[in-house]
PDBQT receptor file of N, H, CA, C and O in Angstrom, charges set to zero:
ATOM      1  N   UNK A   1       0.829  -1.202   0.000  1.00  0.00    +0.000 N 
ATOM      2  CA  UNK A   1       0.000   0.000   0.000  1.00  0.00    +0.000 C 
ATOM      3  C   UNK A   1       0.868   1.259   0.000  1.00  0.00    +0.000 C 
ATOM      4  O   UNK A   1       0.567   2.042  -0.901  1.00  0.00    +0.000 OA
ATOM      5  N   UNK A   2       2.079   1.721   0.956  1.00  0.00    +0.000 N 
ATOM      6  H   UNK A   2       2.324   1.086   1.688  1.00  0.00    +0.000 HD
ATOM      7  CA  UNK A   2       3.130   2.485   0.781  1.00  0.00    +0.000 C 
ATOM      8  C   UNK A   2       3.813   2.246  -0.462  1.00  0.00    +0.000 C 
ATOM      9  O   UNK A   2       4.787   2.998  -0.500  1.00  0.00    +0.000 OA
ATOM     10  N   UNK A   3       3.725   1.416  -1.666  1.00  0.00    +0.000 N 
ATOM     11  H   UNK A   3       2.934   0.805  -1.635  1.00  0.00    +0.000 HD
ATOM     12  CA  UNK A   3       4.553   2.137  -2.629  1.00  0.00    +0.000 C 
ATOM     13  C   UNK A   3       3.513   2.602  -3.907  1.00  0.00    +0.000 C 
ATOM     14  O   UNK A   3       3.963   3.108  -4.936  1.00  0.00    +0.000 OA
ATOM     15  N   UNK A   4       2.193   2.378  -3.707  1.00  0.00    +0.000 N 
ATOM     16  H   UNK A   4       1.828   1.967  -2.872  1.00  0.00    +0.000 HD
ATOM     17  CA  UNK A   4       0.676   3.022  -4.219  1.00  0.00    +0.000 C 
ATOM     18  C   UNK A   4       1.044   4.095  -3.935  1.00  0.00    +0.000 C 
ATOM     19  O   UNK A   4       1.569   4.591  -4.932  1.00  0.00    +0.000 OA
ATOM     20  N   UNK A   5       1.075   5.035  -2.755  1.00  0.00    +0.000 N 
ATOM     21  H   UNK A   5       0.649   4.631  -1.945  1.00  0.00    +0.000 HD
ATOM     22  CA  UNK A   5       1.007   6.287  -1.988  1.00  0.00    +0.000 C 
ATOM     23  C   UNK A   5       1.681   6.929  -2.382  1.00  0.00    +0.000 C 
ATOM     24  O   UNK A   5       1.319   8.078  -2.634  1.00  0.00    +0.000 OA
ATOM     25  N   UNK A   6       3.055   6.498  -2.646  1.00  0.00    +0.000 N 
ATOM     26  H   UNK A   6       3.349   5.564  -2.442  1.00  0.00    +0.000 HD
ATOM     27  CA  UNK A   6       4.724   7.484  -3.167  1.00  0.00    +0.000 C 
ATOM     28  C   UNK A   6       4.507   7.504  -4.370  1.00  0.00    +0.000 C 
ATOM     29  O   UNK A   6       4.944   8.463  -5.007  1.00  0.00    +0.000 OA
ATOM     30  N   UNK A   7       3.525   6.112  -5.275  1.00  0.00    +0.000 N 
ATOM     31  H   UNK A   7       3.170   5.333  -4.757  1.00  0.00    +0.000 HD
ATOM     32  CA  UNK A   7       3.396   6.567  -6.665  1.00  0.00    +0.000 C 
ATOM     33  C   UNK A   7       3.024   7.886  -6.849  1.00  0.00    +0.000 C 
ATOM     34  O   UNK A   7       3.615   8.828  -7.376  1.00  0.00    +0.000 OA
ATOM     35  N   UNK A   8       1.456   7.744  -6.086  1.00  0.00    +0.000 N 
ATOM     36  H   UNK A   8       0.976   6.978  -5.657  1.00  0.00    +0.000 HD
ATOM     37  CA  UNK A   8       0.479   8.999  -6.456  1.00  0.00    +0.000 C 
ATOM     38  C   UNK A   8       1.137  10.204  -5.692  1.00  0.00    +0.000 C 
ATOM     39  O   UNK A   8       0.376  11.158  -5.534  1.00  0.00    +0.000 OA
ATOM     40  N   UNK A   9       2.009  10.298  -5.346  1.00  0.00    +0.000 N 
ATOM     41  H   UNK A   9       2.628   9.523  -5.474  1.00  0.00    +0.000 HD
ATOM     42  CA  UNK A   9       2.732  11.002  -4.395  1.00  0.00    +0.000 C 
ATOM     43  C   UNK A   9       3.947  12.102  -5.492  1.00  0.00    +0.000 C 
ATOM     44  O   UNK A   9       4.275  13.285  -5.590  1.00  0.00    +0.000 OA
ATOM     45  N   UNK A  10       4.288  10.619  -6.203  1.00  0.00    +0.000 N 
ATOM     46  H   UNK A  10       4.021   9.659  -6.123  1.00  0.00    +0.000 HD
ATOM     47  CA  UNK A  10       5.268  11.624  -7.072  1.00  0.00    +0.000 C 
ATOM     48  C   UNK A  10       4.825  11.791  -8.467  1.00  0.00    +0.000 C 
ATOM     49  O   UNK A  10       5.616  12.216  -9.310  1.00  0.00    +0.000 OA
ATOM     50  N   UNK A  11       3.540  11.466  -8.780  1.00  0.00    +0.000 N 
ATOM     51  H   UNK A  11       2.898  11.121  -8.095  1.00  0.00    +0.000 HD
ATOM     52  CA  UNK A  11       2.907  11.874 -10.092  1.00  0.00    +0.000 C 
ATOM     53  C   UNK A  11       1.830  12.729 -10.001  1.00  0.00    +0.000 C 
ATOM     54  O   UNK A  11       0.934  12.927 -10.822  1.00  0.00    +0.000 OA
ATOM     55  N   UNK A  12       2.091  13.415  -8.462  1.00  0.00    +0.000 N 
ATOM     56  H   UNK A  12       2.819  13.255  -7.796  1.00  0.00    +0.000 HD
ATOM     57  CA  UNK A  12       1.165  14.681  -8.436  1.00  0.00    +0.000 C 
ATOM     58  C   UNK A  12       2.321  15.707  -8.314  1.00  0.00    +0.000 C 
ATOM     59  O   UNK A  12       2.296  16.746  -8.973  1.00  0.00    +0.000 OA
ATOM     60  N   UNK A  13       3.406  15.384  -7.405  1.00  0.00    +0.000 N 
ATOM     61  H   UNK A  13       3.426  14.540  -6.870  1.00  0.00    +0.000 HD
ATOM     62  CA  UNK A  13       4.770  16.320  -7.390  1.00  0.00    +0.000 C 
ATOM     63  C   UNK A  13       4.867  16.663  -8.907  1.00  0.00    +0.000 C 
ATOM     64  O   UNK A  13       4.265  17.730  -9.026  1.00  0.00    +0.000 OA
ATOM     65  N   UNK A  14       5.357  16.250 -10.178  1.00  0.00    +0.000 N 
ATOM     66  H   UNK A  14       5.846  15.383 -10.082  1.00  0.00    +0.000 HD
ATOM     67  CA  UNK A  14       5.577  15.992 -10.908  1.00  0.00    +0.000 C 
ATOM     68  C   UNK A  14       4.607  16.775 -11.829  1.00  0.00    +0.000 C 
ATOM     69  O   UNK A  14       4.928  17.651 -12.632  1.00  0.00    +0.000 OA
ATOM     70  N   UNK A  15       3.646  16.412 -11.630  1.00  0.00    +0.000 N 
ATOM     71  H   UNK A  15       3.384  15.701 -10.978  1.00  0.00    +0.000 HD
ATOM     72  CA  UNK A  15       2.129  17.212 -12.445  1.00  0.00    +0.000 C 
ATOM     73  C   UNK A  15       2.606  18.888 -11.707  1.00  0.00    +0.000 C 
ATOM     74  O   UNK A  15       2.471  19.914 -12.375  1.00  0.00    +0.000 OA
ATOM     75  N   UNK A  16       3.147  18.908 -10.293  1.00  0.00    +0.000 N 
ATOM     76  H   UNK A  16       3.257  18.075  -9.751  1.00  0.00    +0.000 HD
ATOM     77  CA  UNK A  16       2.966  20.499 -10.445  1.00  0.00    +0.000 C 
ATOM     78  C   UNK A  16       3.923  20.689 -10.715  1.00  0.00    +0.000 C 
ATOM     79  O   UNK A  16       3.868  21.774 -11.294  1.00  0.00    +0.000 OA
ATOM     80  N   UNK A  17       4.684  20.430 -10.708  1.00  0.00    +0.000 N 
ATOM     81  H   UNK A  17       4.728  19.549 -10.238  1.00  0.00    +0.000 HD
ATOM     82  CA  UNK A  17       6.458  20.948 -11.454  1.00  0.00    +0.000 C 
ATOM     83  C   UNK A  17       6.503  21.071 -12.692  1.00  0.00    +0.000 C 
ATOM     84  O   UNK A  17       7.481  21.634 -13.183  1.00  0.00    +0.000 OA
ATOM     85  N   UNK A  18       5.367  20.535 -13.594  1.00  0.00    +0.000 N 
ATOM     86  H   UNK A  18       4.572  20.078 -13.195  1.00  0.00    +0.000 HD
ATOM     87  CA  UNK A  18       5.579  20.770 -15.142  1.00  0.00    +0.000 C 
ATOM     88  C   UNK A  18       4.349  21.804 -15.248  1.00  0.00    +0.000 C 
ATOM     89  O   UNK A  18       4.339  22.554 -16.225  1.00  0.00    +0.000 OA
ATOM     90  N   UNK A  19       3.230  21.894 -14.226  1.00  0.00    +0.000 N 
ATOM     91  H   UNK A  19       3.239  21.285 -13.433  1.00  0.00    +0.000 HD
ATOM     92  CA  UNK A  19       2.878  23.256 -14.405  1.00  0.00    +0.000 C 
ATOM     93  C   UNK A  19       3.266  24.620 -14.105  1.00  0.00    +0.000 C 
ATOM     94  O   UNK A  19       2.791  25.690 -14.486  1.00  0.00    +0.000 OA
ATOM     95  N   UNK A  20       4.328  24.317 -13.266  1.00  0.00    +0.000 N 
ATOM     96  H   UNK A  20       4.714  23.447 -12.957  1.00  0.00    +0.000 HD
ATOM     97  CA  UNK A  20       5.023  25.573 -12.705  1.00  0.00    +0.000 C 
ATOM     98  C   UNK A  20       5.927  25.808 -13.490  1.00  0.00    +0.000 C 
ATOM     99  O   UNK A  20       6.444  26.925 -13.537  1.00  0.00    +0.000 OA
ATOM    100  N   UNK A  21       6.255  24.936 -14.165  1.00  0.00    +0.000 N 
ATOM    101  H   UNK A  21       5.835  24.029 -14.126  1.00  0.00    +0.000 HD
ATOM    102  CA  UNK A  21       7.767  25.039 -15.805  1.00  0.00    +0.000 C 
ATOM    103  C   UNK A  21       6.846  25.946 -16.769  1.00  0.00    +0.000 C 
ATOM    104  O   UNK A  21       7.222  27.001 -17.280  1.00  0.00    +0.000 OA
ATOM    105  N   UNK A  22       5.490  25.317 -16.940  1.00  0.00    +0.000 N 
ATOM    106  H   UNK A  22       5.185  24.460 -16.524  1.00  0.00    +0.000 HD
ATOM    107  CA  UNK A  22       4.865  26.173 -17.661  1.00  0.00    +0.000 C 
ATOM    108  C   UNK A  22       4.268  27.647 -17.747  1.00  0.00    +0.000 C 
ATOM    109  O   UNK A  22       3.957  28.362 -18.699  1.00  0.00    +0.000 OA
ATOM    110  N   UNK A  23       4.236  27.813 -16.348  1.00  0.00    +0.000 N 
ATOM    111  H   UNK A  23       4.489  27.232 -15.574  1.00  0.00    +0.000 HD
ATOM    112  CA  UNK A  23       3.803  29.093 -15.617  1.00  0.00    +0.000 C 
ATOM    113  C   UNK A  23       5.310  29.925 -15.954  1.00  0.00    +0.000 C 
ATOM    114  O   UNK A  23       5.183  31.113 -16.252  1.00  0.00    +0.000 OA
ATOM    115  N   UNK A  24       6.293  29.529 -15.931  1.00  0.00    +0.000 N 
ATOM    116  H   UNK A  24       6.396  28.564 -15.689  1.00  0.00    +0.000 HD
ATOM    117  CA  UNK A  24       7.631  30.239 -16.118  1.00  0.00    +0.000 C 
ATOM    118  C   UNK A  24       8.223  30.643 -16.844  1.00  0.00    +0.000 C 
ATOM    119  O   UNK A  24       9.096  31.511 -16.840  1.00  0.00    +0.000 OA
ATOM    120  N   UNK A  25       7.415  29.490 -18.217  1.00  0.00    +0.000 N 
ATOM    121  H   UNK A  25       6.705  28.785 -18.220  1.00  0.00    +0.000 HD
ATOM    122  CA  UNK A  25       7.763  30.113 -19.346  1.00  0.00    +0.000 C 
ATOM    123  C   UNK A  25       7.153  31.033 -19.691  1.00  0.00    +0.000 C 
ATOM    124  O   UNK A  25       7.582  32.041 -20.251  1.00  0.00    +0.000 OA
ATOM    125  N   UNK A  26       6.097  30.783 -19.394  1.00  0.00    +0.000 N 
ATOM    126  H   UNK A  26       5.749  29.964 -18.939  1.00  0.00    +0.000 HD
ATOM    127  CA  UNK A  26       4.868  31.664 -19.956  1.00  0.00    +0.000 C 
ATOM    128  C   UNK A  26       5.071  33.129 -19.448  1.00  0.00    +0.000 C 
ATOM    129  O   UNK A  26       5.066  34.087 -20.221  1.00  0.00    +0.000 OA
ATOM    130  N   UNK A  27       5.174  33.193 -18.674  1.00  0.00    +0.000 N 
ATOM    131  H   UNK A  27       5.178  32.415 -18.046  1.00  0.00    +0.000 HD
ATOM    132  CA  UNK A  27       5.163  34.500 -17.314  1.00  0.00    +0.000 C 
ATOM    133  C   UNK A  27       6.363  34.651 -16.637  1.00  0.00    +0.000 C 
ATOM    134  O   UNK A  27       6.151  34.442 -15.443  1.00  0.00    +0.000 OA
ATOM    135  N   UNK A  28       7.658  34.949 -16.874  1.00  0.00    +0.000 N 
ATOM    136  H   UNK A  28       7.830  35.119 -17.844  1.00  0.00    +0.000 HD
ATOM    137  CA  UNK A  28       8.838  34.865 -16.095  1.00  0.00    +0.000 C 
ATOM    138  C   UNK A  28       8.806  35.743 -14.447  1.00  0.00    +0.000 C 
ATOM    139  O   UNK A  28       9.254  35.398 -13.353  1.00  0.00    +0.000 OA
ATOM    140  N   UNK A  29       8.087  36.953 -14.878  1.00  0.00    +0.000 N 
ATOM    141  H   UNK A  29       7.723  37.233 -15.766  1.00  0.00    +0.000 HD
ATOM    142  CA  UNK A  29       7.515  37.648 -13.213  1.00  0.00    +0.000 C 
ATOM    143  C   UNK A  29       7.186  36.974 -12.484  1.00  0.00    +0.000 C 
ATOM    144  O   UNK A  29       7.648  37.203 -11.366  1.00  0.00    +0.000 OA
ATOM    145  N   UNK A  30       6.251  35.789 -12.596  1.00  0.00    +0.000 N 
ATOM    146  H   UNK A  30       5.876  35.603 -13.504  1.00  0.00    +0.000 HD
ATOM    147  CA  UNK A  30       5.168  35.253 -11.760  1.00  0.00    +0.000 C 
ATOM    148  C   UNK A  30       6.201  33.919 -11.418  1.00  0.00    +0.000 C 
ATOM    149  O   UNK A  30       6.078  33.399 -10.310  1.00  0.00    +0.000 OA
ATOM    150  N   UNK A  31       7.176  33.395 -12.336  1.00  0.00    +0.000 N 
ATOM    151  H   UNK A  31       7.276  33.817 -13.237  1.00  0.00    +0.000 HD
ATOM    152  CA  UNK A  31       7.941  32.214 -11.845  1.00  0.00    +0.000 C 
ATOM    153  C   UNK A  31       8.834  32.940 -10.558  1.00  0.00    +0.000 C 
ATOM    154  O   UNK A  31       8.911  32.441  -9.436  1.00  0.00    +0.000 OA
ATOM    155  N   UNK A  32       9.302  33.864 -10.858  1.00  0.00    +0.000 N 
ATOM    156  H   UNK A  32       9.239  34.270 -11.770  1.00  0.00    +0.000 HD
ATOM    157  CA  UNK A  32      10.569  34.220 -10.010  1.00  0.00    +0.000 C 
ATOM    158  C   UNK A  32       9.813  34.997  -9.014  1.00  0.00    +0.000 C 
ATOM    159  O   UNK A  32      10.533  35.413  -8.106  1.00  0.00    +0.000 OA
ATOM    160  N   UNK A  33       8.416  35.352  -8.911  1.00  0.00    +0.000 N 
ATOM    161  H   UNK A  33       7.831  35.015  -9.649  1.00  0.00    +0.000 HD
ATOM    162  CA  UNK A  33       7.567  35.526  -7.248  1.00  0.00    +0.000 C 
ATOM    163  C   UNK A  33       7.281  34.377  -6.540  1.00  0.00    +0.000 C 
ATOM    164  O   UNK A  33       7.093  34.150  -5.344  1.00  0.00    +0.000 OA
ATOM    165  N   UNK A  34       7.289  33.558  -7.750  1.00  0.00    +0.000 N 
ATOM    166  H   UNK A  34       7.442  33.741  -8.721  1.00  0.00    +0.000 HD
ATOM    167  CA  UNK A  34       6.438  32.014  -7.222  1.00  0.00    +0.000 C 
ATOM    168  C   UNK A  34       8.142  31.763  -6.320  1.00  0.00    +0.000 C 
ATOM    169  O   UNK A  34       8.384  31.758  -5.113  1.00  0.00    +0.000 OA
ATOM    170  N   UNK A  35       9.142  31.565  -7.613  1.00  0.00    +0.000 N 
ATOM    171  H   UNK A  35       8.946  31.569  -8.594  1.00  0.00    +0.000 HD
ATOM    172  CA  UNK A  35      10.733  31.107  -6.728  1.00  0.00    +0.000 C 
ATOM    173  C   UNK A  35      10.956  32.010  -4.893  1.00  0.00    +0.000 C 
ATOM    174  O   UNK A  35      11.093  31.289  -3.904  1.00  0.00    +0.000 OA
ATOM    175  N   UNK A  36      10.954  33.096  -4.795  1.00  0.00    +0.000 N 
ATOM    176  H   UNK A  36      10.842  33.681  -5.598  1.00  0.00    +0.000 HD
ATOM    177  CA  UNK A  36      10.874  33.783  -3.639  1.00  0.00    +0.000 C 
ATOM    178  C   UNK A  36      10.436  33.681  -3.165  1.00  0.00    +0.000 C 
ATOM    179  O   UNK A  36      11.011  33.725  -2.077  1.00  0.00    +0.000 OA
ATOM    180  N   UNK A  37       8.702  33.369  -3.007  1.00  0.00    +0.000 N 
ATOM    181  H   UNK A  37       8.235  33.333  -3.890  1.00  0.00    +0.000 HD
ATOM    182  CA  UNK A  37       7.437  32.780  -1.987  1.00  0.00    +0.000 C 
ATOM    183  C   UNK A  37       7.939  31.375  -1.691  1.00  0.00    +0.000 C 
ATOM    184  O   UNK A  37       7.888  31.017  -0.514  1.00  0.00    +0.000 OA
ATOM    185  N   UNK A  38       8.470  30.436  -2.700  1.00  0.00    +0.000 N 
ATOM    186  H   UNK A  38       8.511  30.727  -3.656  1.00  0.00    +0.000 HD
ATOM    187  CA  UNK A  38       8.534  28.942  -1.972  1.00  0.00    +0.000 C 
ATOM    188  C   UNK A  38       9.774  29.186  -0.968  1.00  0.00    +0.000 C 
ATOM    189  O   UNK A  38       9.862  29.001   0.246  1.00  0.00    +0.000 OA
ATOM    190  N   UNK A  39      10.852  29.747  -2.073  1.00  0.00    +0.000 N 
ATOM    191  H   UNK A  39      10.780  29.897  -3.059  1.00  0.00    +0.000 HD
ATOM    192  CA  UNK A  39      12.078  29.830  -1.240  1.00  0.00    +0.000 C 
ATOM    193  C   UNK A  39      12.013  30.787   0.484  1.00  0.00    +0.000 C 
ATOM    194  O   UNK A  39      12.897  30.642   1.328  1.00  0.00    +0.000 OA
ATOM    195  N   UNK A  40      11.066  31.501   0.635  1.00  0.00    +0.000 N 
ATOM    196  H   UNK A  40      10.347  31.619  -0.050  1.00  0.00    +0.000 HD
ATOM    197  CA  UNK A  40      11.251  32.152   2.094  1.00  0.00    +0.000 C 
ATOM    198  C   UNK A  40      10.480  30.936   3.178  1.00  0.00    +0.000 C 
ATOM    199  O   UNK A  40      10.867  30.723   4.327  1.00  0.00    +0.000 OA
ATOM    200  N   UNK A  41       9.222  30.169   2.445  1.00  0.00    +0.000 N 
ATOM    201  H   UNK A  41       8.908  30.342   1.512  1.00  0.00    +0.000 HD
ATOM    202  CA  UNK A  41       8.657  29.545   3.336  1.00  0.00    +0.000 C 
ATOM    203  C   UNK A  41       9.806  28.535   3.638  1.00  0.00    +0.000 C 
ATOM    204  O   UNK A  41       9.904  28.202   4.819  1.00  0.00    +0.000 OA
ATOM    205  N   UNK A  42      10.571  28.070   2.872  1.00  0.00    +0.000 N 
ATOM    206  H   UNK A  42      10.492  28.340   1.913  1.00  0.00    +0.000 HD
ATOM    207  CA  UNK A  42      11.811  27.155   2.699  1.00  0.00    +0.000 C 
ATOM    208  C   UNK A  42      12.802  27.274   4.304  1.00  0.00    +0.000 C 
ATOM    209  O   UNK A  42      12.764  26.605   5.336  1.00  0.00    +0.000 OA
ATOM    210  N   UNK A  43      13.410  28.137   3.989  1.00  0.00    +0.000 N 
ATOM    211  H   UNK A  43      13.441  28.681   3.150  1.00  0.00    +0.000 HD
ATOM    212  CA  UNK A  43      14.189  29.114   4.692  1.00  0.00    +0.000 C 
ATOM    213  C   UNK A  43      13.405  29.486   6.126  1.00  0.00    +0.000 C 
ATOM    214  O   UNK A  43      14.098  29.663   7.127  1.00  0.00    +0.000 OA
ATOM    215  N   UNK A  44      11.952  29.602   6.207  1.00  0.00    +0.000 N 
ATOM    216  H   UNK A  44      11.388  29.459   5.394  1.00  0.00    +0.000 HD
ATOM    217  CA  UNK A  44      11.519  30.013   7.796  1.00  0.00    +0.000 C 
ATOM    218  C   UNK A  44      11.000  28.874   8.604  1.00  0.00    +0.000 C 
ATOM    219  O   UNK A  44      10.186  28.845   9.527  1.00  0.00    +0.000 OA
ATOM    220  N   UNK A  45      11.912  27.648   7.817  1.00  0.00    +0.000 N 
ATOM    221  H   UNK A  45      12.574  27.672   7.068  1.00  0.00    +0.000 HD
ATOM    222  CA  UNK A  45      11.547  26.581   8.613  1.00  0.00    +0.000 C 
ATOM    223  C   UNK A  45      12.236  26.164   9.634  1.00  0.00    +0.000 C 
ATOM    224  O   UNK A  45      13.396  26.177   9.224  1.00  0.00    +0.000 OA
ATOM    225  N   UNK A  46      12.236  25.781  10.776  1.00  0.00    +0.000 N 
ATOM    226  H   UNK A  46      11.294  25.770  11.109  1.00  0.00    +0.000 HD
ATOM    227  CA  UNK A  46      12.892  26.050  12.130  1.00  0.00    +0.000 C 
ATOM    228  C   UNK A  46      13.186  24.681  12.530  1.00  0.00    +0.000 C 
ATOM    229  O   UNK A  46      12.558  23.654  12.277  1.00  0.00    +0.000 OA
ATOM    230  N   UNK A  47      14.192  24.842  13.161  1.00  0.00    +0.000 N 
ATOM    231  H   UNK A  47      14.702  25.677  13.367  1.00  0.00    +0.000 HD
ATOM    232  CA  UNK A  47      14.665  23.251  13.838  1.00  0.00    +0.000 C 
ATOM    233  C   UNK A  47      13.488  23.113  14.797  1.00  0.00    +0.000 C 
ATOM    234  O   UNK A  47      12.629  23.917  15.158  1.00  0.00    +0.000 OA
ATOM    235  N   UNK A  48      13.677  22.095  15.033  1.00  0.00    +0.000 N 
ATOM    236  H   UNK A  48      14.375  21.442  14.739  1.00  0.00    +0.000 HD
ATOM    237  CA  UNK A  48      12.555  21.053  16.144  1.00  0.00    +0.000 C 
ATOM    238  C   UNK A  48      12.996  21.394  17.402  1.00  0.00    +0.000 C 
ATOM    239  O   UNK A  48      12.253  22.030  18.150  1.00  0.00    +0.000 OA
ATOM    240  N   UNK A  49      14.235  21.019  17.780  1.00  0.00    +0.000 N 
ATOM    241  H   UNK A  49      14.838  20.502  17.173  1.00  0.00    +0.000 HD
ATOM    242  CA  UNK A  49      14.390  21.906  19.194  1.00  0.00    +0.000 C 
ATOM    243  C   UNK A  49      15.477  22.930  18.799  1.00  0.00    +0.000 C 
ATOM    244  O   UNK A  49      16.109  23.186  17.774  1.00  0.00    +0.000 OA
ATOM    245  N   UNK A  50      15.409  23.475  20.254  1.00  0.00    +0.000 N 
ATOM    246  H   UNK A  50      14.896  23.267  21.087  1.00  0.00    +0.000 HD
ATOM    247  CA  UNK A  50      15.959  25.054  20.199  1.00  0.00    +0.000 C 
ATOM    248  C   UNK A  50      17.593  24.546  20.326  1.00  0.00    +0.000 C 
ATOM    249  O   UNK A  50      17.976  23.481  20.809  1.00  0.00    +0.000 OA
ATOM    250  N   UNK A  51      18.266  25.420  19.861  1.00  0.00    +0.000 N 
ATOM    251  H   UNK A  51      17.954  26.286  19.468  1.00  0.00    +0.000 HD
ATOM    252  CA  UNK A  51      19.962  25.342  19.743  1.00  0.00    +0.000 C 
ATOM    253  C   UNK A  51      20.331  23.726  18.725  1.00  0.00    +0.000 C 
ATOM    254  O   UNK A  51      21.380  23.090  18.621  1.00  0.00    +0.000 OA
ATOM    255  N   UNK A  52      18.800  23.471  18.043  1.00  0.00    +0.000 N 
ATOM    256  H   UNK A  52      17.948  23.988  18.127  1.00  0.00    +0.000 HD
ATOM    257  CA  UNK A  52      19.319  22.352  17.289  1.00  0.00    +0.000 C 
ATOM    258  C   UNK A  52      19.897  23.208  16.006  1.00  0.00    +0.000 C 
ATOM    259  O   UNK A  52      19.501  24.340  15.731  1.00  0.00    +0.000 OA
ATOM    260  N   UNK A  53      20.942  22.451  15.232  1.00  0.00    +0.000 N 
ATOM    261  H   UNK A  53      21.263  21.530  15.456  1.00  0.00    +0.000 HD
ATOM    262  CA  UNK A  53      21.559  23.394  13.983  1.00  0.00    +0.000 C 
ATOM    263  C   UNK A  53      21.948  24.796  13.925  1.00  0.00    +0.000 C 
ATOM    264  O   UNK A  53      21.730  25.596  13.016  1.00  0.00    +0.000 OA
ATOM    265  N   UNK A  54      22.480  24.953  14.889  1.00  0.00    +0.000 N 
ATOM    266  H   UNK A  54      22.658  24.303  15.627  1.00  0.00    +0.000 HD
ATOM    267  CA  UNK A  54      22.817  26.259  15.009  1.00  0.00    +0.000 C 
ATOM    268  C   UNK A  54      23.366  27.029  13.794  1.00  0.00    +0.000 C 
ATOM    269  O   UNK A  54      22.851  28.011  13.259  1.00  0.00    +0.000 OA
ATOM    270  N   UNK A  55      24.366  26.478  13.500  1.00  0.00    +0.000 N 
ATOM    271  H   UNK A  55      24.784  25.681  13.935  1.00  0.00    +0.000 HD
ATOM    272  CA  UNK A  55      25.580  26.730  12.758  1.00  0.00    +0.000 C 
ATOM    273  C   UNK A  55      25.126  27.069  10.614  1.00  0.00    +0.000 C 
ATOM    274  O   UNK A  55      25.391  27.751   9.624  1.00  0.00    +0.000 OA
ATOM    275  N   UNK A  56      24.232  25.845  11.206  1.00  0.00    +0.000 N 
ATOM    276  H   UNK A  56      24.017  25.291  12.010  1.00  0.00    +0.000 HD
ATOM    277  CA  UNK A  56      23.247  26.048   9.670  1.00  0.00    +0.000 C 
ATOM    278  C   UNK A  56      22.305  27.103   9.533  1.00  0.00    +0.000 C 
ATOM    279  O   UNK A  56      21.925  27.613   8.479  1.00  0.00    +0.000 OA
ATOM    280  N   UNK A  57      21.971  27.378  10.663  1.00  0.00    +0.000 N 
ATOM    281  H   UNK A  57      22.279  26.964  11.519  1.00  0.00    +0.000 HD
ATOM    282  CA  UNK A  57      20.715  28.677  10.434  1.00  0.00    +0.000 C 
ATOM    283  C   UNK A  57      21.483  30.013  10.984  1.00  0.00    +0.000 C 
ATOM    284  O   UNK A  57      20.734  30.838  11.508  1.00  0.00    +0.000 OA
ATOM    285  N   UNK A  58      22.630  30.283  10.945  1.00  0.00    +0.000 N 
ATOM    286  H   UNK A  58      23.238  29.613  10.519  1.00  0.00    +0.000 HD
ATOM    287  CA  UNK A  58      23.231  31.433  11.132  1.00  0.00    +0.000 C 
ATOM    288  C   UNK A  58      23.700  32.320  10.092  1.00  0.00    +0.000 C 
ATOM    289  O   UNK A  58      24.136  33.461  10.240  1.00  0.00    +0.000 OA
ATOM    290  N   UNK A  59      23.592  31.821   9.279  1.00  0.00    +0.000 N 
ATOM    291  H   UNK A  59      23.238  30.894   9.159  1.00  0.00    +0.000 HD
ATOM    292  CA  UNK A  59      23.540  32.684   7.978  1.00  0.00    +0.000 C 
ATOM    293  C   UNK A  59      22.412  33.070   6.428  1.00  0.00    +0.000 C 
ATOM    294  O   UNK A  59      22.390  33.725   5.385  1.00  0.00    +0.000 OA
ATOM    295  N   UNK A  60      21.442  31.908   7.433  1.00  0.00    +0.000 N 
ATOM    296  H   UNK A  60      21.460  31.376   8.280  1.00  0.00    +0.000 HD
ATOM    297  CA  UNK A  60      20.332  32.170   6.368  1.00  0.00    +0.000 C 
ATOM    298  C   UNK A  60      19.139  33.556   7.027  1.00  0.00    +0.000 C 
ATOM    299  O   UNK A  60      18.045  33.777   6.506  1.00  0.00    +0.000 OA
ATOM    300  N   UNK A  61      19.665  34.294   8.180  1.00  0.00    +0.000 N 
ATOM    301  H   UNK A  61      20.553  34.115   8.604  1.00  0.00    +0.000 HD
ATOM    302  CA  UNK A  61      19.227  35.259   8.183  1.00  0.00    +0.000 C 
ATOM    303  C   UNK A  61      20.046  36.686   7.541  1.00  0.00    +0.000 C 
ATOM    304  O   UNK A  61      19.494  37.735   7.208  1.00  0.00    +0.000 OA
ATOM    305  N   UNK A  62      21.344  36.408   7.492  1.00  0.00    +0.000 N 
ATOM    306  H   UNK A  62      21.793  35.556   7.763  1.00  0.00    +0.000 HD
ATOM    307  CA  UNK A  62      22.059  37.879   8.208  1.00  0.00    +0.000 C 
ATOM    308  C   UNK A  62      21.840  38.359   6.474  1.00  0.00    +0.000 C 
ATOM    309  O   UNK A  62      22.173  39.482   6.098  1.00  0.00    +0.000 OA
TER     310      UNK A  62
């Protein structure tokens, strides 16, 4: 049943990645807002506990 799930899992990944290729070509503004909106939610994702990864998240603010 888990390798059903990762199918439909990565042939929906996949379905949006070739609509977002298409959105980019089409519209280069709207790819590179879309790139900055994924990339900050990316980036404001926080370790699980506190003082975990320090060293890694010390420069993705400054």
């Amino acid at each position: 049943m888990g390798r059903g799930r990762a199918w439909i899992a990565g042939s929906v990944a996949l379905g949006l990645l070739l609509i977002a290729g298409a959105l980019l070509v089409q519209n280069p503004d709207f790819g590179v807002s879309l790139l900055r909106a994924v990339s900050a939610k990316l980036l404001d994702i926080r370790p699980s506990l506190p003082g975990d990864l320090p060293v890694m998240y010390a420069g993705v603010r400054g």
